[in-house]
N, C-alpha and C positions, 0 to 999 in steps of 0.2 A: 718834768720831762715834756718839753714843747716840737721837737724834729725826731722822728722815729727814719731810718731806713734799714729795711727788709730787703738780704740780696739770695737772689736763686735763679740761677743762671744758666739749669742745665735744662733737663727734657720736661714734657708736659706734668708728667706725675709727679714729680721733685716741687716744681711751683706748686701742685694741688695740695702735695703731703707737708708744705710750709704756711699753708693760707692758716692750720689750727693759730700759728704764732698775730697772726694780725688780729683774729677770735679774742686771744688773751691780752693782750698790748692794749685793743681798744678797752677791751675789760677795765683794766686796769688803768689804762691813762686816758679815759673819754673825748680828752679835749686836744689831746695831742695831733698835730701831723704826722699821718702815715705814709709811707711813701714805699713800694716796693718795684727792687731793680730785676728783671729778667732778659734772657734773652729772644731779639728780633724774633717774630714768628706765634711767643705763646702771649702775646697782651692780650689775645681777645679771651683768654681763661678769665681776666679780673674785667672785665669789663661792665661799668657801670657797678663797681665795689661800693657796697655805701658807706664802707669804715677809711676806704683810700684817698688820698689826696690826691695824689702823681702813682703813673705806673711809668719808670724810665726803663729805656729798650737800649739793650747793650746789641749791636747789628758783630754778630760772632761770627757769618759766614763772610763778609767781605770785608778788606784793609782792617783783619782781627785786632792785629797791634791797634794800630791806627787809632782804632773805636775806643777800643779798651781804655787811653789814655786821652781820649775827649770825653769819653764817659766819667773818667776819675775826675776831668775840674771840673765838669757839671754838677757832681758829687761835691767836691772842696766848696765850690760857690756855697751850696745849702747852709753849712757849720751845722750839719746834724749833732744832736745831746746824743745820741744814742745810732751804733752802725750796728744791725747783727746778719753775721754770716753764716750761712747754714751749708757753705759748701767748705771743701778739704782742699782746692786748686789752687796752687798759684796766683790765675788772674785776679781772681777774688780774694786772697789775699793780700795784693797789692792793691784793690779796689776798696778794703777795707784799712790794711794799717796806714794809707798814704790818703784816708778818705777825710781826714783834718777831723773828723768826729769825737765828740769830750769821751766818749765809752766807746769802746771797741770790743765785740765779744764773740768768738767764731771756736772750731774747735783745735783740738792740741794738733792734729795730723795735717793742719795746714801749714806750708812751708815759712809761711811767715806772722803763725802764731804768735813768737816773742815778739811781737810786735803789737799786738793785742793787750786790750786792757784787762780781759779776762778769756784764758781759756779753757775751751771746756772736755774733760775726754772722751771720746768718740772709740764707740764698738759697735762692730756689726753684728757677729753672729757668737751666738752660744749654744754649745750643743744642750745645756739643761734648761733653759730659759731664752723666751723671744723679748726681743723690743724693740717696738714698731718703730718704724722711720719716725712718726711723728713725737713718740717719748724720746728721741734722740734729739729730737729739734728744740722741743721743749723742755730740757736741759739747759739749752740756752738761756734760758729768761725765767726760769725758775725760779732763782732769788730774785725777782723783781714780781713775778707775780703769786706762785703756790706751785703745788706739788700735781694739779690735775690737770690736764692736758686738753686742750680741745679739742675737737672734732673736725677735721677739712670742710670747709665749707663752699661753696660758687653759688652764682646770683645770677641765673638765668630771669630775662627780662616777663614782662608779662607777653609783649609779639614772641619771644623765644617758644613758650609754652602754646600759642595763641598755632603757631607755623606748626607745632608735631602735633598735633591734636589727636588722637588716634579714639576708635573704638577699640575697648578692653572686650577680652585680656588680651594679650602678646606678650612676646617675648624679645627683646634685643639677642643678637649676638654680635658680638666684635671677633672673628676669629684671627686675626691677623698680630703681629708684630713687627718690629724693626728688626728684629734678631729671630734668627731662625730658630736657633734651640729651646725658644721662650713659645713659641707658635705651636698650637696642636698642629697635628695635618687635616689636610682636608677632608680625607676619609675617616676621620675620627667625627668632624664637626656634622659630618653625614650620618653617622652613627646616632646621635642626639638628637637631629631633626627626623629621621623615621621615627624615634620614640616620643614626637611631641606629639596634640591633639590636631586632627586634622585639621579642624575648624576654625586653631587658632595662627594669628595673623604673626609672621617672623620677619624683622626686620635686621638686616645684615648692616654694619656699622664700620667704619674705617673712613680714613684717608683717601683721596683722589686715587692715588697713586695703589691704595687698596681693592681697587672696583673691580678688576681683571680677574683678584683672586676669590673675591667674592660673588663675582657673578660664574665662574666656574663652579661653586657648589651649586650655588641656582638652577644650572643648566643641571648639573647632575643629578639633583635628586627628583621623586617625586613627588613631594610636596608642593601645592599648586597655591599658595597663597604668602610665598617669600619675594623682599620687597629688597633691593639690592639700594642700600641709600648712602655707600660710602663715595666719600665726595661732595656730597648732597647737601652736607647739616655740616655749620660750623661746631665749634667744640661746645659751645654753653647749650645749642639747641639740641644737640646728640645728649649730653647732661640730661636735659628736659623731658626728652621723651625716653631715656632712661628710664627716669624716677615714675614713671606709671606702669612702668612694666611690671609685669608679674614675677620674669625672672630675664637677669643680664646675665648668658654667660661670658666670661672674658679670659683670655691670656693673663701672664701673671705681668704686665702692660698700663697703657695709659688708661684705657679704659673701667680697669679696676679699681682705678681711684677719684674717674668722673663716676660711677655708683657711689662712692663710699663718701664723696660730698653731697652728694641729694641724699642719704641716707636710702637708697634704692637697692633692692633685691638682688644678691650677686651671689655667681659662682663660679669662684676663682680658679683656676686651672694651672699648675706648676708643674713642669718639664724637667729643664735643665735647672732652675735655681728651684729655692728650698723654703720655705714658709718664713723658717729660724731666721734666714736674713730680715725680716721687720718688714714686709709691704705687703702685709697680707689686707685682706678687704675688712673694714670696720663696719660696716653697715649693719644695722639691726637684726637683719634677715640674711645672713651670709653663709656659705659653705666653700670650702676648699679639696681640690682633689688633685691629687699626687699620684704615681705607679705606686704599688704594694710590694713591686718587686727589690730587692736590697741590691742598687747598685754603687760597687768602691769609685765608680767615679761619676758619680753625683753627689754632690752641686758640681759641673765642670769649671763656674764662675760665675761673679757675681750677677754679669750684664748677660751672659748670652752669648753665643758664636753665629755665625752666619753660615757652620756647616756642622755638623756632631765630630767633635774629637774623635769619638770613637767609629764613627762610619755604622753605628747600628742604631744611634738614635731611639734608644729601650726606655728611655725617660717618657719616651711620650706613649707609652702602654698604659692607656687613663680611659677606665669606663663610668660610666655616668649612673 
């Protein structure tokens, strides 16, 4: 096996919870090219990989088509031995059975499967038994390496570590989401900081586009040593000074799965989705909390809403 390409193409935690497959592949084929395809926005998750050859960027928000089919002969050119897809879409379907590659292997609930060299079946949730996003991944490439699964990994630089340098202890928090039903509220995440130690230092974690919401609990509590640094830190530095913290809490989000590549302290917090779907936090030192209350419409879905189906939003009755 000499041309390996790795495609994940959706949101930041999807490329985190596929980084285990690049773990096993280099395992297993050391000398091989690795090559992994995402979309425009999350390259600087692999940056500076030392198992990677190429990160190729599929640009998803502008001329999508467009891209999508200049990405495929950039793809053809390669003549990869081996494609694996770890998404169920379309694009990526057609990015993998038309990708001229000697193995094709992605799963069965991809439209253009039969077109695959091998595919593999795909389940989300079971009410008796979980499995995590990454033993679904690694299904893929099973038969080519074993039965044991790696662990997400990312490679924050030595300046990544060098820029958050903090005095311990602290605590991260991420409280934000893309989805609303996935997000405690703000008055929950206030809840949790009256119950930290005065003395110790809170640094608030997101997106640019997260700072408003974050700095709104800043304002609000009185806790006098919170540091509002969404915006701040790109994704491998936010990783970094993750993995010293004493404790990350986070959304059931991207950020629970930059913990769970540093193997950093996390406490995962689920809403509207359910453990049982498989993205729960693998981290050494991990806890998950959920309502106690039994509601018939939760899970509402798998991603999240941007308002509560129900207009009473009881999922996020979560104490700490």
């Amino acid at each position: 096996m000499k041309k390996i390409l790795i495609i994940q193409t959706a949101f930041i935690g999807d490329v985190i919870l596929a980084t285990p497959i690049i773990e096993k592949l280099h395992q297993k084929f050391p000398d091989a090219q690795l090559d992994f395809l995402l979309r425009k926005g999350n390259e600087a998750l692999l940056k500076n990989h030392p198992f990677l050859n190429e990160v190729l960027i599929w640009n998803k928000k502008q001329n999508k088509t467009k891209n999508l089919f200049s990405t495929l002969q950039k793809i053809r050119r390669k003549n990869y031995d081996l494609v694996v897809n770890c998404q169920r879409f379309l694009s990526t379907g057609i990015l993998t059975a038309f990708s001229n590659g000697e193995e094709k292997i992605g799963f069965d609930k991809n439209p253009l499967s039969a077109f695959f060299t091998k595919k593999i079946k795909h389940q989300i949730a079971d009410s008796q038994q979980l499995t995590h996003e990454v033993q679904r991944n690694h299904e893929l490439i099973k038969f080519l390496t074993d039965d044991q699964p790696a662990l997400p990994k990312l490679y924050p630089s030595k300046a990544n570590f060098e820029k958050v340098k903090k005095e311990k202890p602290y605590v991260c928090i991420a409280p934000t989401s893309v989805w609303f039903t996935k997000q405690l509220p703000a008055e929950k995440w206030l809840e949790l900081i009256e119950k930290l130690p005065t003395q110790q230092d809170i640094y608030l974690l997101g997106a640019t586009s997260d700072f408003e919401a974050c700095e709104n609990i800043k304002t609000k509590s009185n806790h006098t040593k919170i540091h509002n640094l969404a915006g701040k830190l790109n994704l491998l530095e936010s990783a970094a000074l993750m993995s010293d913290a004493k404790m990350n809490y986070v959304n059931d989000s991207a950020p629970l799965h930059l913990a769970s590549a540093m193997n950093a302290p996390v406490t995962g917090v689920f809403c509207s989705t359910i453990p049982n779907f498989g993205f729960t936090p693998l981290s050494s030192v991990r806890r998950v909390l959920e309502t106690k209350e039994k509601l018939d419409c939760r899970p509402c879905g798998l991603h999240g809403f941007k308002a509560c189906p129900k207009g009473h939003f009881k999922c996020s009755n979560i104490e700490f």
